[in-house]
N, C-alpha and C positions, 0 to 999 in steps of 0.2 A: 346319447352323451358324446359329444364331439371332444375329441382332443388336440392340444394347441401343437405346432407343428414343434416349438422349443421346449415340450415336456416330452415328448416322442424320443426328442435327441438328447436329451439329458439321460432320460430313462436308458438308452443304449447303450449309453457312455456309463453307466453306473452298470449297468450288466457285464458290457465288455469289462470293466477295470476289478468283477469278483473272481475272474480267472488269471488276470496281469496283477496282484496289488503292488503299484512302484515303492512301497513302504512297510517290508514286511514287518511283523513284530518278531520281539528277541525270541521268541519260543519258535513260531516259523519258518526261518532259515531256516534251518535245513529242507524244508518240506518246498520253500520256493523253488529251487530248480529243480523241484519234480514237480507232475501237475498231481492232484489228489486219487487218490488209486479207490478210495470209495465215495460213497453215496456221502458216509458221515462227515467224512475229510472235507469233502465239496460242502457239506451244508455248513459245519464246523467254520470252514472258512469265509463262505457266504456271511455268515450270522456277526463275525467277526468284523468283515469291512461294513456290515449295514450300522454296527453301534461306532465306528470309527467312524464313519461319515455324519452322524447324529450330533455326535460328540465332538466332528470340527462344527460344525452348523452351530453349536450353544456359546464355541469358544471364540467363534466370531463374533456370534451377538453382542456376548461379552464385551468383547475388543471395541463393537461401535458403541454402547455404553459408554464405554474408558475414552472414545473419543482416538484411538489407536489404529483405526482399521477402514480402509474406505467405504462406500454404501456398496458400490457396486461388489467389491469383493462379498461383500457381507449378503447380501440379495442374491449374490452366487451359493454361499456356502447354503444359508437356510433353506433357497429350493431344492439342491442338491438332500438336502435333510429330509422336505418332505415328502420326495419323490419315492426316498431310499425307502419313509413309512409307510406310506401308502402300497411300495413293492410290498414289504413285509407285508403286510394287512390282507392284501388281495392272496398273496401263497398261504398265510395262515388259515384265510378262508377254503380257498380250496383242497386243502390238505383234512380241515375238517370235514368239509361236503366228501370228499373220498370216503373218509372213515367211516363218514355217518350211511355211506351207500355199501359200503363191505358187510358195517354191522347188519345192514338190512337185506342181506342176499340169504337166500335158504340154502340151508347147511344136506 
């Protein structure tokens, strides 16, 4: 399975930007100028910019719909969307392959 050089770089720019988010939400400030001090904080906040990126991705579509929004922005936002799924997809997977390898080790 070969991967295109501009999903490589998207994909990084969507990882790097779950430790920077330029737009935190009103609940978050505080916690932006520090970085996450756990596991849950970091996933917490992960989970958070992965449905913030979904959800500009649909309110684009929207927008070229409405005839509001150029293509190329919009062809920006949506890959950015499905790149963000597919992250999720692939850590849900292996997050359950772990589990399912723990549950199967002799106690």
């Amino acid at each position: 399975m070969a991967i295109a050089p501009a999903a490589a770089a998207s994909a990084y720019q969507a990882i790097a930007k779950i430790g920077t988010s330029a737009t935190p939400s009103a609940t978050s400030v505080s916690s932006a100028a520090t970085p996450p001090t756990s596991f849950a904080q970091f996933l917490d906040g992960a989970v958070k910019d992965a449905l913030h990126t979904v959800q500009h991705g649909e309110n684009m579509a929207a927008k070229d719909v409405q005839g509001k929004a150029s293509m190329v922005s919009v062809v920006n936002a949506v890959n950015n969307a499905e790149l963000t799924l597919d992250t999720v997809v692939a850590v849900r997977d292996k997050v359950i392959s772990a589990y399912q390898s723990i549950m199967q080790m002799p106690i």
